[in-house]
N, C-alpha and C positions, 0 to 999 in steps of 0.2 A: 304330982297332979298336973293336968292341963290346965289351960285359962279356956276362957271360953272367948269367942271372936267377938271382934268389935261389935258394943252396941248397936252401931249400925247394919251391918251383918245381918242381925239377929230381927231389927227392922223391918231389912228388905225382905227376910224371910216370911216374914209376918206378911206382908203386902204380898207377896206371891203366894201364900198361901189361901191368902181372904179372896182374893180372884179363884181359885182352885175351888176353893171350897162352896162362892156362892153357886159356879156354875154347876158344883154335882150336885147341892141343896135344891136347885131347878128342874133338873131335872133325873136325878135321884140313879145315875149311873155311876159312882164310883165312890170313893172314899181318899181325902187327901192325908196324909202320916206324915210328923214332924220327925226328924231326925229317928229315921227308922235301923234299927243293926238288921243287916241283908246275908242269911249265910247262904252265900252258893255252894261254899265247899269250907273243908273246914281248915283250907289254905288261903282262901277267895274270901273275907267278911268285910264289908263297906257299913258305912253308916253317913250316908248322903243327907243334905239340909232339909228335904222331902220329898215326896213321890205322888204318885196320882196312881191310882190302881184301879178298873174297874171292878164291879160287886163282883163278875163271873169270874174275873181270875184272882179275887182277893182267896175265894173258894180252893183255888189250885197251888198258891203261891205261899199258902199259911199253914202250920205245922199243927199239932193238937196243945204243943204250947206256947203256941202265939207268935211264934216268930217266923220270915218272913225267909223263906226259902227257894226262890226262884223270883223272877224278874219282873218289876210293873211295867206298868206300861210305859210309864213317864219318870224322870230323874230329874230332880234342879239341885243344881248344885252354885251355891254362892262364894264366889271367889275371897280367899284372904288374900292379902299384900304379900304374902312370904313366897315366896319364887317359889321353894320347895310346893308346897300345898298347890299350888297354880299348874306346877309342871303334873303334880297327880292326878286333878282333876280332869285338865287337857289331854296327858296321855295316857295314865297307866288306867285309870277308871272308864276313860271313853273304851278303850280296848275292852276291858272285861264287864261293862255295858252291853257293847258291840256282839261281844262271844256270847251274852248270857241270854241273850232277844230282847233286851230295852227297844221299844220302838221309837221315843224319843228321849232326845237329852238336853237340858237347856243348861248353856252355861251363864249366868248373870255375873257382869260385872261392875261393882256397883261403882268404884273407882272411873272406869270410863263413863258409864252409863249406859252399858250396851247389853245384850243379848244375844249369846251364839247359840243356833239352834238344828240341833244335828237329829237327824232324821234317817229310819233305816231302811236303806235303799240294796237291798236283794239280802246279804247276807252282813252289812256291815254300817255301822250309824253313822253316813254322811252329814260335813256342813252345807247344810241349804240358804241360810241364811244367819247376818248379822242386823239386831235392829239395833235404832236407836228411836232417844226420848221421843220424837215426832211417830216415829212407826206405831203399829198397832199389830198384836202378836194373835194373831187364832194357828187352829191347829186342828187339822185333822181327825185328831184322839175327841176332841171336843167340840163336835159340834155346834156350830153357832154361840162361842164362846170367842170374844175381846177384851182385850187389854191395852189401853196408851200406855207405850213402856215408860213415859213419865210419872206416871200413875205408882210406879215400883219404887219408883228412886226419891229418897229427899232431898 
């Protein structure tokens, strides 16, 4: 068996989710998914800390038994402390993000208190920016949607 990641971990996910979730409850464009299993291929399966999908592509992206078969829009993924997990997230998952059409990727650090936030620019998911606690995170994918990245972290 696994363990499951730190309480805290599991926190920050909650707080990045309840930002996700009020914005598509506003305005009623997407649906946020906790720890979703992602099969792009049946070499390729991820299970990232959540997603943000729009309703149109929730339609294109879901199978007839509910699993999630091509790519959201959005990916957060919460970092552990274990170097291995950190090196996946950063490299081998940004890549098959990148390959799969993730249009954004947020990586939260809850350790530093930051936010890397990679964005796909022509065919591949660049870093645009890192925030931190003082910043304020909107996005493109969401319209007229904020977040003080203090606001994520306890």
């Amino acid at each position: 068996m696994t363990r499951s990641p730190h309480v805290l971990h599991q926190t920050t996910c909650v707080k990045m989710a309840t930002q996700l979730e009020n914005w598509s409850d506003q305005t009623g464009n997407g649906v946020v998914i906790f720890a979703p299993s992602i099969i792009f291929t049946d070499a390729d399966n991820v299970i990232p800390d959540l997603i943000w999908v729009s309703s149109e592509r929730l339609e294109q992206v879901i199978d007839d038994a509910g699993h999630l078969t091509g790519a959201p829009e959005l990916v957060v993924e919460v970092l552990s402390p274990d170097k291995d997990q950190e090196r996946r997230d950063k490299q081998l998952k940004l890549k098959l993000y990148s390959a799969k059409g993730v249009h954004e990727y947020w990586i939260v650090d809850r350790q530093k208190q930051q936010i890397e936030v990679y964005r796909r620019d022509n065919a591949a998911l660049t870093l645009v920016m890192t925030l931190y606690p003082s910043d304020t995170l909107t996005s493109p994918l969401l319209p007229g949607s904020s977040c003080l990245i203090s606001c994520i972290f306890i």
